[in-house]
KOLZA-715794 format. One line per 4 residues: number of its first residue (from 1); their letters; for each residue z, y, x of N, C-alpha, C. Coordinates in nm, 4 decimals. Atoms other than C-alpha are relative to their C-alpha. Layout:
N
NUM	A	Z/Y/X/Z/Y/X/Z/Y/X; ... .
//
This chain:
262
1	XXXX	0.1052/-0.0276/-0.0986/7.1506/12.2481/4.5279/-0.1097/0.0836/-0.0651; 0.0983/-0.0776/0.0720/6.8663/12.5225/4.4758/-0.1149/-0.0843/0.0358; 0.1117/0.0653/-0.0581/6.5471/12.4383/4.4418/-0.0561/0.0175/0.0927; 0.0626/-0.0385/-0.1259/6.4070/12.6265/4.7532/0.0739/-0.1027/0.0772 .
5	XXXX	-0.0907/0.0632/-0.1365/6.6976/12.4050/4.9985/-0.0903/-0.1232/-0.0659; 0.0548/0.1444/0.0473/6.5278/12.0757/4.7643/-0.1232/-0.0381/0.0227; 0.1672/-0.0387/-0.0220/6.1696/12.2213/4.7882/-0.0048/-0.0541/0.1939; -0.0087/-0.0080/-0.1118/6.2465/12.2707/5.1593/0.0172/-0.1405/0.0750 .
9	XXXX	-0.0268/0.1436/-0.0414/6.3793/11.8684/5.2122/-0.1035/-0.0877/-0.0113; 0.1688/0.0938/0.0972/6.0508/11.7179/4.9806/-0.0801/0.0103/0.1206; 0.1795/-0.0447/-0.0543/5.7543/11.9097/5.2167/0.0661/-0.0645/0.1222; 0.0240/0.0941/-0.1324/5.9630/11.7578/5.5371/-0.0209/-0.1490/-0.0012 .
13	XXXX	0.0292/0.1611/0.0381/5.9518/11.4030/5.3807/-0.1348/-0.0520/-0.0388; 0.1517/0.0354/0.0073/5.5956/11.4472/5.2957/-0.0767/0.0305/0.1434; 0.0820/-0.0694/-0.1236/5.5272/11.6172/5.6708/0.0285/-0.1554/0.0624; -0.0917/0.1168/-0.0995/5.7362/11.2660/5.7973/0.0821/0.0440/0.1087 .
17	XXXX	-0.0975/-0.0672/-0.0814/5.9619/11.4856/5.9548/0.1267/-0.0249/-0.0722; -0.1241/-0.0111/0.0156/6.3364/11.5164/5.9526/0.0509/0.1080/-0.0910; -0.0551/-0.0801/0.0810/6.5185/11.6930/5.6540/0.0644/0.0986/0.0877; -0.1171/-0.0788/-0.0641/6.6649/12.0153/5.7386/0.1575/-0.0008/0.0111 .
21	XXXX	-0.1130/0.0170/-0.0630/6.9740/12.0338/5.9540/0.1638/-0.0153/-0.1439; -0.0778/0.0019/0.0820/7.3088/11.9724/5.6694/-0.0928/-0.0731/-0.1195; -0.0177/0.0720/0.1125/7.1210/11.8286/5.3929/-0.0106/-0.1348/-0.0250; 0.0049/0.1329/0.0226/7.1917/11.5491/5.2090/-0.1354/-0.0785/-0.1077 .
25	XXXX	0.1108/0.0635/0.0862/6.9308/11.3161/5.1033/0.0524/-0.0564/-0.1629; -0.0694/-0.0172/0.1700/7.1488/11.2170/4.7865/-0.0130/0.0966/-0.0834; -0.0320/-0.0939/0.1062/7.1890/11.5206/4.6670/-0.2132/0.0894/-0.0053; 0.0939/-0.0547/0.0806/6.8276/11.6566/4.6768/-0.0470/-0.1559/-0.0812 .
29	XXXX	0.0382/0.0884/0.1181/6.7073/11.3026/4.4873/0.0773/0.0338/-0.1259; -0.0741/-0.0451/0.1437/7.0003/11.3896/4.2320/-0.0529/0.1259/-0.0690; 0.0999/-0.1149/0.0533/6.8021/11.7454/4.2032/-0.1069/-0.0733/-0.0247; 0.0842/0.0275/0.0364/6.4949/11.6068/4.1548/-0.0119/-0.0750/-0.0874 .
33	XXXX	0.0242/0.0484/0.1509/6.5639/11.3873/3.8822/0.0731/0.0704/-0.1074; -0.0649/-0.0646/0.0543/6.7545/11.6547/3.7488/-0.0645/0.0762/-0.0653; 0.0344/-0.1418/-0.0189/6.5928/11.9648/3.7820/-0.1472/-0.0362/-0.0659; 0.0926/0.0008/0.1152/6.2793/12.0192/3.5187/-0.1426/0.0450/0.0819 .
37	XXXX	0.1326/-0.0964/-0.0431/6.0373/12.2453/3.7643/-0.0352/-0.1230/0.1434; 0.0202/0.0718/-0.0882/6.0821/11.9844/4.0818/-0.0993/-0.0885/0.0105; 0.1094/0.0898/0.0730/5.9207/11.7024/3.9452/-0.1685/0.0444/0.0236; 0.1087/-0.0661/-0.0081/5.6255/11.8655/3.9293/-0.0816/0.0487/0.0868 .
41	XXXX	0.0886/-0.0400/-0.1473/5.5790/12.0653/4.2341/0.0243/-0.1538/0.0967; 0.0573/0.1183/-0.1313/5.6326/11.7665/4.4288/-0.1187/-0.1311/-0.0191; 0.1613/0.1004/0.0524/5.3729/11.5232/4.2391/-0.0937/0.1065/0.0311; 0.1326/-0.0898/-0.0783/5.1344/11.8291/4.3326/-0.0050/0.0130/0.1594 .
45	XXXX	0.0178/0.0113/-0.1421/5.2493/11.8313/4.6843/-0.1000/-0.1177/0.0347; 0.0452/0.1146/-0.0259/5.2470/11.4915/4.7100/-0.1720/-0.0521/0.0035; 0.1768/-0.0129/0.0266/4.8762/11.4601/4.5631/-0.0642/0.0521/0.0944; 0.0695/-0.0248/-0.1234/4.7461/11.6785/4.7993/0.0472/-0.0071/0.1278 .
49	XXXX	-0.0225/0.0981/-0.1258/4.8978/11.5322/5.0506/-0.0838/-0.0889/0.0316; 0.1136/0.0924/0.0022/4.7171/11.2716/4.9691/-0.1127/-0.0263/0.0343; 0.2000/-0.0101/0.0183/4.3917/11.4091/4.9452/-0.0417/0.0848/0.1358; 0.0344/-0.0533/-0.1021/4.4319/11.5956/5.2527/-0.0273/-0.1387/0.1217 .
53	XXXX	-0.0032/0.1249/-0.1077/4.5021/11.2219/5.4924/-0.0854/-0.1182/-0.0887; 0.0946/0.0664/0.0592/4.3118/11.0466/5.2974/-0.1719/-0.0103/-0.0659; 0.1621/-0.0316/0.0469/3.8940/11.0679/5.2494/-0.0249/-0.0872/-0.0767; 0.0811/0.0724/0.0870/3.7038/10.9411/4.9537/-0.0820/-0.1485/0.1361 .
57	XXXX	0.0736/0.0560/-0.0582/3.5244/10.5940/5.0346/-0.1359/0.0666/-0.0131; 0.1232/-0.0661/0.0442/3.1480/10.7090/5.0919/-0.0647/-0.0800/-0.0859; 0.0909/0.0809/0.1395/2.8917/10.6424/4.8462/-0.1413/-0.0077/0.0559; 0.1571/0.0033/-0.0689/2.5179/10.6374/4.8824/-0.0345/0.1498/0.0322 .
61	XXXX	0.0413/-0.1552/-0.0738/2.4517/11.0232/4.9226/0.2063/0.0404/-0.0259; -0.1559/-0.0550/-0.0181/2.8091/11.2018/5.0474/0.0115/0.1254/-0.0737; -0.0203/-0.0907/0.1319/2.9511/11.4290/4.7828/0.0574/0.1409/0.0886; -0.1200/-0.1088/-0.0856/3.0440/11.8184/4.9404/0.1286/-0.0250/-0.0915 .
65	XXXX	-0.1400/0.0052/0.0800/3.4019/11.8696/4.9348/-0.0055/0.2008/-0.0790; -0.0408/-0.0992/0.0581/3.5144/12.1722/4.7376/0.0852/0.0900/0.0880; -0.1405/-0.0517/-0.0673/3.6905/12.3728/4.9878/0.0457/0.1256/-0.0545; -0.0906/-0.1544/0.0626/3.7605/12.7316/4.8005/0.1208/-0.0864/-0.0943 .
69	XXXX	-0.0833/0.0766/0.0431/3.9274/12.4813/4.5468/0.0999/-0.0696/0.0792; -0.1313/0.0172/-0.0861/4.1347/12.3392/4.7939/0.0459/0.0461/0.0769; -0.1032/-0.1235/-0.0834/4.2170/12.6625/4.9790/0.0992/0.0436/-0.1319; -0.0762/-0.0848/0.1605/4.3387/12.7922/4.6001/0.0896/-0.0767/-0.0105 .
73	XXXX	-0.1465/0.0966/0.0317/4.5676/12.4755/4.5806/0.0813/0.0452/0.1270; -0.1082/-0.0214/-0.1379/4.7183/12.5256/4.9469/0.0640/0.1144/-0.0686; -0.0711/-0.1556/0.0199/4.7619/12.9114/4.8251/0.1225/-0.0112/-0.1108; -0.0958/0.0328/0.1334/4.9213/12.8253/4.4548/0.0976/-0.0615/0.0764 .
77	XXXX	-0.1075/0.0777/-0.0408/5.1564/12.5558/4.6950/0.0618/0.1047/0.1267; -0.1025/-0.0653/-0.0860/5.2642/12.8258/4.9534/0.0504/0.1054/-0.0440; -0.0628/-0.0921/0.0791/5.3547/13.0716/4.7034/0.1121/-0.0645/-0.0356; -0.1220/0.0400/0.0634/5.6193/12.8285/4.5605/0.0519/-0.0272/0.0844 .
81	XXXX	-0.1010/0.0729/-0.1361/5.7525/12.6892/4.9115/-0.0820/0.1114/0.1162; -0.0092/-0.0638/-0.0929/5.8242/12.9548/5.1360/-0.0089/-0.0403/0.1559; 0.0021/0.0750/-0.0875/5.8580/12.6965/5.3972/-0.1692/-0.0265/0.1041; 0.1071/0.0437/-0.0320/5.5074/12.6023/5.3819/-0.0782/0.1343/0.0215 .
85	XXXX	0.0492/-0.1540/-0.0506/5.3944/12.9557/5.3919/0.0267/0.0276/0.1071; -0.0213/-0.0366/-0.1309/5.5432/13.0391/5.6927/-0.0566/-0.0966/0.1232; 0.0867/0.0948/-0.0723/5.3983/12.7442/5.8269/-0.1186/0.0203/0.0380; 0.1513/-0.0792/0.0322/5.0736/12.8332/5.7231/-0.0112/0.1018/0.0970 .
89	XXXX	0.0533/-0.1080/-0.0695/5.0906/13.1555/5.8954/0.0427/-0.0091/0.1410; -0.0131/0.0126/-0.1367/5.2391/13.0085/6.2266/-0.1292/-0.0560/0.0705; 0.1424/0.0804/-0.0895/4.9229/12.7935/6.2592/-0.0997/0.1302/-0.0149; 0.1123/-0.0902/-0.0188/4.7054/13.1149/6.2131/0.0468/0.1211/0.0887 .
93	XXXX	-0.0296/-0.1033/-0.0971/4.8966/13.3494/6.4495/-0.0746/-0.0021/0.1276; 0.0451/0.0006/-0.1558/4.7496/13.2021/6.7592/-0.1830/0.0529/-0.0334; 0.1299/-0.0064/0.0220/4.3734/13.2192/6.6084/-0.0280/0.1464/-0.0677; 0.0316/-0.1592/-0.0230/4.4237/13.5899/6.5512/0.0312/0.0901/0.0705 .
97	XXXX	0.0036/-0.0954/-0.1695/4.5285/13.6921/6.8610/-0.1276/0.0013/0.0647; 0.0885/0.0593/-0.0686/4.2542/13.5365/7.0094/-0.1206/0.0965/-0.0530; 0.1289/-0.0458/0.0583/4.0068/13.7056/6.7651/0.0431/0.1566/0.0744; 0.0109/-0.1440/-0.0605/4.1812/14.0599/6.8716/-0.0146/-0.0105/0.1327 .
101	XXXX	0.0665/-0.0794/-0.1370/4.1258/14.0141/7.2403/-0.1241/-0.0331/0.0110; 0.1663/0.0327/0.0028/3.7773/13.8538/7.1960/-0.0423/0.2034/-0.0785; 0.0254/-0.1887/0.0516/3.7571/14.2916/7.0290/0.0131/0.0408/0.1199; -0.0311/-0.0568/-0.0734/3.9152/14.3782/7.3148/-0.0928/-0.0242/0.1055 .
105	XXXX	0.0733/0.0330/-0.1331/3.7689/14.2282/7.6046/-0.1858/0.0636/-0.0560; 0.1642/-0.0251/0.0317/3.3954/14.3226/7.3835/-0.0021/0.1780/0.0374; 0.0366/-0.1576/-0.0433/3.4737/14.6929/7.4019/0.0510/0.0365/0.1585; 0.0065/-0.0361/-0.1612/3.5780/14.6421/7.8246/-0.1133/-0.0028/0.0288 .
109	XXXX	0.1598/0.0145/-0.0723/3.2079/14.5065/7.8610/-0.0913/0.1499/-0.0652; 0.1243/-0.1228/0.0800/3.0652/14.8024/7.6236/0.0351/0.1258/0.1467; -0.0513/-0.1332/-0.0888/3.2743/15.0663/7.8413/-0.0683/-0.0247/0.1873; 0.1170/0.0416/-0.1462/3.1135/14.8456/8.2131/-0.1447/0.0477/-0.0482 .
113	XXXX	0.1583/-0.0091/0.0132/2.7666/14.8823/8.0239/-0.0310/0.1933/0.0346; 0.0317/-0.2012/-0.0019/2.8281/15.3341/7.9745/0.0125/0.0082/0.1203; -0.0061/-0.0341/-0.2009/2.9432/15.3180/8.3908/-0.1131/-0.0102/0.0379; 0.0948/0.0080/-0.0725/2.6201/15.1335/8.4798/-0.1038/0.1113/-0.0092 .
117	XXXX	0.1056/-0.1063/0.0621/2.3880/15.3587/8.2315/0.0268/0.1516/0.0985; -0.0222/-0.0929/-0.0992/2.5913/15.6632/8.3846/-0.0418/0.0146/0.0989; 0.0415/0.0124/-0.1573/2.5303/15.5712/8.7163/-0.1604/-0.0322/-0.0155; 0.1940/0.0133/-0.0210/2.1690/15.5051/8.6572/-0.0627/0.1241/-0.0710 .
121	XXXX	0.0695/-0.1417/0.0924/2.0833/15.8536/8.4806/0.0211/0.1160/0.0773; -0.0869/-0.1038/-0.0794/2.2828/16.0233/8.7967/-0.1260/0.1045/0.0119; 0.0833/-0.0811/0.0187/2.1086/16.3157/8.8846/-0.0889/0.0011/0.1044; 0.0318/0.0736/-0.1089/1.8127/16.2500/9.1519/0.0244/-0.0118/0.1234 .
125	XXXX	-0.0260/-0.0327/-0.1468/1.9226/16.4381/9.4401/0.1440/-0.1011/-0.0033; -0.0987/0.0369/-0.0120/2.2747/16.2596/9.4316/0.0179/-0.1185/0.0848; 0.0107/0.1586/-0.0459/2.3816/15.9713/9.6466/0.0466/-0.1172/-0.0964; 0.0370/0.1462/0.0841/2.3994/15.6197/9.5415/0.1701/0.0012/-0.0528 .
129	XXXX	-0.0883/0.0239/0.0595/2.7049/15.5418/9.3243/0.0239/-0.1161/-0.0070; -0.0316/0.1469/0.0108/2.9022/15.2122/9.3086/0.0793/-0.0091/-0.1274; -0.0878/-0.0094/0.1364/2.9605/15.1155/8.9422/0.0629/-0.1644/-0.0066; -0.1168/0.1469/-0.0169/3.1636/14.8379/8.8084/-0.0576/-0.1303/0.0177 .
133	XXXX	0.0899/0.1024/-0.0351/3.1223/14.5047/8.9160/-0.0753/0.0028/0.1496; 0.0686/0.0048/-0.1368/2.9825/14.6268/9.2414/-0.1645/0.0450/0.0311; 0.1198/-0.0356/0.0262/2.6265/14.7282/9.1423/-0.0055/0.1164/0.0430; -0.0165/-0.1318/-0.0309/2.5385/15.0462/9.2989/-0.1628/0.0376/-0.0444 .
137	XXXX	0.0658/-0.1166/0.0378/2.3021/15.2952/9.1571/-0.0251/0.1066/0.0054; 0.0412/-0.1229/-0.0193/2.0941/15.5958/9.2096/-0.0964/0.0243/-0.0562; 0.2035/-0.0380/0.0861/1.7913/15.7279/9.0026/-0.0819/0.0643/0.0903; 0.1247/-0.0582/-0.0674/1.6594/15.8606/9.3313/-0.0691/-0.1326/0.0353 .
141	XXXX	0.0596/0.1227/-0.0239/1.5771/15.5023/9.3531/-0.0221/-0.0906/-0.1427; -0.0076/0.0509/0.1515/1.3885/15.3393/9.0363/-0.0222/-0.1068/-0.0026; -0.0097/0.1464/-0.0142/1.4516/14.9959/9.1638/0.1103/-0.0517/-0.0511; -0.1732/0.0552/0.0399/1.8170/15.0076/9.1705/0.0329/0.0633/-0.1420 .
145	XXXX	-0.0107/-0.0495/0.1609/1.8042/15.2465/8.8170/-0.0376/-0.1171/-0.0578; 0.0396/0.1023/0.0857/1.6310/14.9553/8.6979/0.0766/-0.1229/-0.0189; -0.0572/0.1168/0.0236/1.8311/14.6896/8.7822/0.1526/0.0457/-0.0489; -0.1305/-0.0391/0.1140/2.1340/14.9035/8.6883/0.0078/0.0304/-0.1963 .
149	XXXX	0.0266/-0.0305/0.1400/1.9918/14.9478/8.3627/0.0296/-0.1760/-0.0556; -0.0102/0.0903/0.0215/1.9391/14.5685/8.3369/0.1322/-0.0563/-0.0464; -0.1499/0.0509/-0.0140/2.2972/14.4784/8.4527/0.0863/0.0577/-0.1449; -0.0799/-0.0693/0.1156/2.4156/14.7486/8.1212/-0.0524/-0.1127/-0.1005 .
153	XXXX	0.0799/0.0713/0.1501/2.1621/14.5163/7.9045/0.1075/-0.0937/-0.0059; -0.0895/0.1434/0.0180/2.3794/14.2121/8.0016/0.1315/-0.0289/-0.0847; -0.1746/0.0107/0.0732/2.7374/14.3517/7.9230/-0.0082/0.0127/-0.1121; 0.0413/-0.0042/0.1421/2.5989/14.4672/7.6081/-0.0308/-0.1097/-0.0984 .
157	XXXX	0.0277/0.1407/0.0910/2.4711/14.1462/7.5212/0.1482/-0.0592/-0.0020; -0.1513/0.1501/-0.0196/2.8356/13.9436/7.6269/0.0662/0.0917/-0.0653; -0.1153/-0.0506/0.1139/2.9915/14.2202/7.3869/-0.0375/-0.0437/-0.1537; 0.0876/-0.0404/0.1167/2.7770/14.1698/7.1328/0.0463/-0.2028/-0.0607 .
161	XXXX	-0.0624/0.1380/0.0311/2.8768/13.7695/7.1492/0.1169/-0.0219/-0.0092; -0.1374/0.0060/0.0347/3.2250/13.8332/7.1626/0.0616/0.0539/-0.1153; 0.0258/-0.0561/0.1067/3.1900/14.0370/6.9003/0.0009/-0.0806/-0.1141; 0.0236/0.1185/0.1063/3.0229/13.7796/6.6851/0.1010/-0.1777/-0.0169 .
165	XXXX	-0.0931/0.1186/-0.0281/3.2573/13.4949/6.8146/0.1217/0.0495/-0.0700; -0.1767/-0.0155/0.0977/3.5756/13.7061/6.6314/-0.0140/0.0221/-0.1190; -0.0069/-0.0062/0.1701/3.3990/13.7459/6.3240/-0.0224/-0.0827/-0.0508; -0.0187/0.1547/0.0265/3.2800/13.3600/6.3658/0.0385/-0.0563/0.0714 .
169	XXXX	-0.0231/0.0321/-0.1345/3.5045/13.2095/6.5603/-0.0208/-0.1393/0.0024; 0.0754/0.1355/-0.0334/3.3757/12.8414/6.4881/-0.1207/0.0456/0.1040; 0.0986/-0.0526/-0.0775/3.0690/13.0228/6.6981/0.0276/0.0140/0.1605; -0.0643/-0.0837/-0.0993/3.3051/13.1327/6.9542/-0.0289/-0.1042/0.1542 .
173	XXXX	-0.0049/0.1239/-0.1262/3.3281/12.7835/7.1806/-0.1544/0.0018/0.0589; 0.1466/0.0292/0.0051/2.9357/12.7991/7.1950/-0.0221/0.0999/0.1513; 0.0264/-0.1068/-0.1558/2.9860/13.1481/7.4577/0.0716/-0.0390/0.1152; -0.0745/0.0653/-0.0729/3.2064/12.9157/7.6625/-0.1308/-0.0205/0.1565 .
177	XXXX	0.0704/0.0189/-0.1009/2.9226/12.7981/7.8997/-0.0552/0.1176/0.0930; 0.0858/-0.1567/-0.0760/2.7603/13.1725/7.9491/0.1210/0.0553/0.0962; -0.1007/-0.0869/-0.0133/3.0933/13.3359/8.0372/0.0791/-0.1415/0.1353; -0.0493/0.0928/-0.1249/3.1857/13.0130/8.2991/-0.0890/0.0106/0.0715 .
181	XXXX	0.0847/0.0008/-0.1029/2.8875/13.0379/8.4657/0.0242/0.1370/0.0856; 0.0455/-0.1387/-0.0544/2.8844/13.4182/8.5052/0.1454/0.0332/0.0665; -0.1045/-0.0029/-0.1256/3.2623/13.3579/8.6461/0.0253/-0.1097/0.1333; 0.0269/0.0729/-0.1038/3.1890/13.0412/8.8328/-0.1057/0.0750/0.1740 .
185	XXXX	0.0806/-0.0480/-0.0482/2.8738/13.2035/9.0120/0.0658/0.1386/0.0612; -0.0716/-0.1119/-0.0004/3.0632/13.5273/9.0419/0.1310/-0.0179/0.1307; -0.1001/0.0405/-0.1026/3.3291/13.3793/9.2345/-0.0420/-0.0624/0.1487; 0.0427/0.0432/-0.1769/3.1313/13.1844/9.4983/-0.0880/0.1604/0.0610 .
189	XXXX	0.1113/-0.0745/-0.0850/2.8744/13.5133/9.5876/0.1200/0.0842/0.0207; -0.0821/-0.1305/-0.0592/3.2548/13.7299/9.5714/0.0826/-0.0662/0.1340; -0.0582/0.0104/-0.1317/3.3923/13.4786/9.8292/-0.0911/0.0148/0.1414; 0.0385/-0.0228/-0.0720/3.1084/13.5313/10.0496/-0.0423/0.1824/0.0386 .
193	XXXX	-0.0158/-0.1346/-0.0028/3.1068/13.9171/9.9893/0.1262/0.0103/0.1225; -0.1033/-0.0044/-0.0274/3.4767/13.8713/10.0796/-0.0400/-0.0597/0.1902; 0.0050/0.0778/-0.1205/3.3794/13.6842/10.4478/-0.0868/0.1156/0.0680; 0.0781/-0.1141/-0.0824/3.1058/13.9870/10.5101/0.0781/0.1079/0.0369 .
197	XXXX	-0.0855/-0.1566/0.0391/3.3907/14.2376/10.3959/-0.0715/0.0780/-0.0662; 0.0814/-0.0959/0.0943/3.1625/14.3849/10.1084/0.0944/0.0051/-0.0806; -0.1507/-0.0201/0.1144/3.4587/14.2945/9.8214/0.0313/0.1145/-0.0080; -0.1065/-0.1155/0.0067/3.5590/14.5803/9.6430/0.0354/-0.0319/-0.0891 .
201	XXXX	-0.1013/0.0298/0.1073/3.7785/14.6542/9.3724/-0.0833/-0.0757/-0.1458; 0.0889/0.0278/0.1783/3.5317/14.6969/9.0722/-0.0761/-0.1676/-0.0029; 0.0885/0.1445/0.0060/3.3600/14.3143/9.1628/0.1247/-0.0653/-0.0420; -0.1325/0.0802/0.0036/3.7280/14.1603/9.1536/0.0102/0.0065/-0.1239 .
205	XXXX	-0.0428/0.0142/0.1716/3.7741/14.3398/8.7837/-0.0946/-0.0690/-0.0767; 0.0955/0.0834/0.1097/3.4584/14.1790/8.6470/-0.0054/-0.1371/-0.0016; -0.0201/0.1356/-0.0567/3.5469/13.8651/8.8029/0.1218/-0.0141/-0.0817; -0.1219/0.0349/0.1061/3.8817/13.8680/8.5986/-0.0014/0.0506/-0.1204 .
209	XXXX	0.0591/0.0005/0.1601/3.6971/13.9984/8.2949/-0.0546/-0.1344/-0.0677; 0.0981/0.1416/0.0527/3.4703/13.6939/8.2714/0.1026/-0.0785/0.0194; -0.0885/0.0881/0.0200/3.8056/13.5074/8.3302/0.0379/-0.0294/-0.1251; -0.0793/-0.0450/0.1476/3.9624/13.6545/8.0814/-0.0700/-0.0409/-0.1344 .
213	XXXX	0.0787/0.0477/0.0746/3.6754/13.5793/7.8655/0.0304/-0.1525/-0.0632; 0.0016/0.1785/0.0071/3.6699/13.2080/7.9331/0.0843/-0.0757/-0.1137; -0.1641/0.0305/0.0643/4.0552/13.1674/7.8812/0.0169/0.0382/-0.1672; -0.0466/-0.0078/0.1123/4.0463/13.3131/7.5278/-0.1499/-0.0460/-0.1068 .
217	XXXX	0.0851/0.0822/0.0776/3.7008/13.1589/7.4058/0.0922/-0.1849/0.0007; -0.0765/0.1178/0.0205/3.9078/12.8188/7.4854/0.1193/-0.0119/-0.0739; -0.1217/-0.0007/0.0458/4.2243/12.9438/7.3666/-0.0616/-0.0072/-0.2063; 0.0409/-0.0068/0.1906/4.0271/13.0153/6.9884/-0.0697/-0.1516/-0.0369 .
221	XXXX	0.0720/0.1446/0.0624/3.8478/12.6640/6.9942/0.1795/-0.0991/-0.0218; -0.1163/0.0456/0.0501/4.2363/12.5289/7.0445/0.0209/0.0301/-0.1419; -0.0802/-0.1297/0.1222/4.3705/12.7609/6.7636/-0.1137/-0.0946/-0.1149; 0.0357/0.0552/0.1239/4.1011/12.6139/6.5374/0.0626/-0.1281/-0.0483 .
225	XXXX	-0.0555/0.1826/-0.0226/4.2138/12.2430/6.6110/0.1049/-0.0175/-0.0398; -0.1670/0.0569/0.0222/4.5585/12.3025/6.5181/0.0495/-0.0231/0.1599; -0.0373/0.1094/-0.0661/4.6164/12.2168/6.8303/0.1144/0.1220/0.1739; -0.0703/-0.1422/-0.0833/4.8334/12.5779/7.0086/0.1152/-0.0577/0.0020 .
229	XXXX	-0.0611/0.0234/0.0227/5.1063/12.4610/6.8345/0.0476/-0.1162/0.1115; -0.0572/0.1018/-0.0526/5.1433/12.0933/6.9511/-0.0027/0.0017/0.1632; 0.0026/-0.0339/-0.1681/5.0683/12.2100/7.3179/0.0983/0.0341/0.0598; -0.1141/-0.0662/0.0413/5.3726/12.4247/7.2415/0.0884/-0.0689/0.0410 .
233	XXXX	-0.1323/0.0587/0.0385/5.5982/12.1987/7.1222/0.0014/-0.1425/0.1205; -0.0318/0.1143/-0.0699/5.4928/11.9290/7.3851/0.0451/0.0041/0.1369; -0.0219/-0.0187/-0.1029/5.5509/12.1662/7.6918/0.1820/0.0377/-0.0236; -0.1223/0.0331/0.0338/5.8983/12.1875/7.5137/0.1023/-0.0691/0.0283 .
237	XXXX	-0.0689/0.1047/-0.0152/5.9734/11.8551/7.5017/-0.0171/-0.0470/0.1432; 0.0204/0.0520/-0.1514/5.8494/11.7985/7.8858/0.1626/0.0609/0.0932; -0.1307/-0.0714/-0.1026/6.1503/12.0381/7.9508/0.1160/-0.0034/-0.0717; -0.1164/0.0425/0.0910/6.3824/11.8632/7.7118/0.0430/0.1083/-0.0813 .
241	XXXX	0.0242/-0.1450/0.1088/6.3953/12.1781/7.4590/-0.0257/-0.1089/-0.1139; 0.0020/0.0388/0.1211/6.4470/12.0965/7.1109/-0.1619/0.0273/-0.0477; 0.1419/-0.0582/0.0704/6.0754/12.0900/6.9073/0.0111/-0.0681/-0.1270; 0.0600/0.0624/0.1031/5.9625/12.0172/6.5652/-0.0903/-0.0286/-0.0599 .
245	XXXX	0.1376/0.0510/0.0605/5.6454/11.8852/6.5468/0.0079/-0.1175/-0.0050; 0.0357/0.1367/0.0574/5.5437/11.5672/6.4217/-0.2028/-0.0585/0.1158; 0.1268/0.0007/-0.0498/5.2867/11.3835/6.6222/-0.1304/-0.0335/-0.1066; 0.0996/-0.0101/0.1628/5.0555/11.2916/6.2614/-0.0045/0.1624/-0.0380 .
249	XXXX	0.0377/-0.1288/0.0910/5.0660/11.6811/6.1699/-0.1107/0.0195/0.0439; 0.1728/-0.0560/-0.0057/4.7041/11.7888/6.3033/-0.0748/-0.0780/-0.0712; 0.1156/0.1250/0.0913/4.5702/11.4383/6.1491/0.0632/0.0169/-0.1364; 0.0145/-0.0059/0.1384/4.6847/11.5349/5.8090/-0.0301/0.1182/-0.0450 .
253	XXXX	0.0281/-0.1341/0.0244/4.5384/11.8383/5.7935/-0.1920/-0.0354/-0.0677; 0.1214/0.0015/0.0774/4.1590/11.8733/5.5810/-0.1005/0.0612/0.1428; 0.0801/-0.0719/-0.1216/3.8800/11.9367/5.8185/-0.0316/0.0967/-0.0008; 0.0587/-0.1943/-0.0497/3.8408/12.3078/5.7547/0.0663/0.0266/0.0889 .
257	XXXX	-0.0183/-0.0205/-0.0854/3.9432/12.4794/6.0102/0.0410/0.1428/-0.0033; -0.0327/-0.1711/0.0055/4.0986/12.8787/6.0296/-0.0698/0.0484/0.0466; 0.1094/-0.0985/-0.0119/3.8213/13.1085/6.0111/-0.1442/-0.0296/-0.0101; 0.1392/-0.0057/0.0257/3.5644/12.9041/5.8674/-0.0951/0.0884/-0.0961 .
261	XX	0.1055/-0.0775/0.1027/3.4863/13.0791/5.5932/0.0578/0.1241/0.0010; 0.0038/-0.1548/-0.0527/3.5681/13.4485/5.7499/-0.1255/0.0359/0.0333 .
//
């Protein structure tokens, strides 16, 4: 037996999962008291295994933990087990999607903010313009320039937080309330638009911008939690589909979190 297929049997017996499919539990114990390098990496697994499900008792003042030191051990342990590497980077796939459309959706609100500005700089003689969102603007009028100017301040600002939510996305859950209101609110004044027959297109897209918003500020507070995965694997098992998660894997995980210290 190599050590990667032995490596590969150890990290599921420390996850409390099921050895991979064909092997025998005999024969990796016969490697491991065999084999000179095994030994070793698995008393280091093991250990921080340990130290990950397990917290110090407290004392009288609480000691910080060390976390670059125990990102450097995870790293040193997914260099030798490929297994756990790939692991590693399944739990951070979902929490960097999330960060690229939190980019994305920041430069739709920048590109709504240049329409409104546009439309509020029109030229004076011109008639009134309907920019996105439904706001209409004319600079022969420096009521509605004004409040179209306003309305640019806003998107600017909700880019400017989405922005900051993908470069901290512990931060990110915090724009959750702004971005529900402004589609909650949004939705009752577009169903009564909709009953006058005012509804047009451009109110509908900002109404499924600030959706869109919502959905992936929640989707990145998941993604921190660990918790994409087991959602995953549990809408899986609702539809009898093979899964392999363990219900203890999120609780043996260290309380950092992916992308605290980005």
């Amino acid at each position: 037996m190599e050590c990667e297929e032995a490596r590969a049997a150890l990290s599921a017996r420390l996850d409390g999962e099921p050895e991979p499919a064909g092997t025998d539990p005999d024969a990796v114990d016969a490697h491991l008291a065999a084999c000179p390098d095994c030994p070793v990496w698995f008393a280091a697994a093991a250990d921080l295994n340990r130290r990950l499900r397990v917290s110090a008792a407290p004392t009288e003042e609480p000691q910080p933990r060390d976390a670059g030191e125990l990102a450097r051990q995870m790293s040193a342990l997914a260099e030798n087990t490929p297994e756990l590497s790939q692991r590693l980077r399944s739990r951070s796939l979902p929490l960097t999607l999330c960060r690229v459309v939190l980019v994305v959706l920041a430069v739709l609100y920048i590109a709504w903010a240049v329409v409104l500005l546009v439309n509020s700089t029109d030229v004076p003689d011109s008639p009134s313009v309907a920019g996105a969102g439904g706001e209409v603007a004319n600079s022969g009028d420096p009521d509605l320039a004004r409040l179209s100017v306003d309305a640019a301040t806003v998107r600017l600002a909700l880019a400017g937080g989405l922005i900051w939510g993908a470069w901290r996305p512990r931060a990110a859950p915090g724009l959750l309330p702004v971005f529900l209101a402004l589609w909650g609110f949004g939705a009752g004044f577009s169903t009564r638009d909709l009953v006058l027959g005012y509804l047009d297109v451009p109110t509908v897209a900002g109404l499924l911008l600030h959706l869109a918003s919502c959905v992936t500020v929640v989707g990145v507070w998941l993604a921190r939690h660990h918790a994409v995965n087991p959602l995953r694997d549990s809408l899986r098992g609702l539809g009898a589909r093979p899964v392999a998660y363990s219900p203890g894997d999120a609780e043996r995980n260290s309380t950092w979190r992916p992308g605290d210290g980005d």
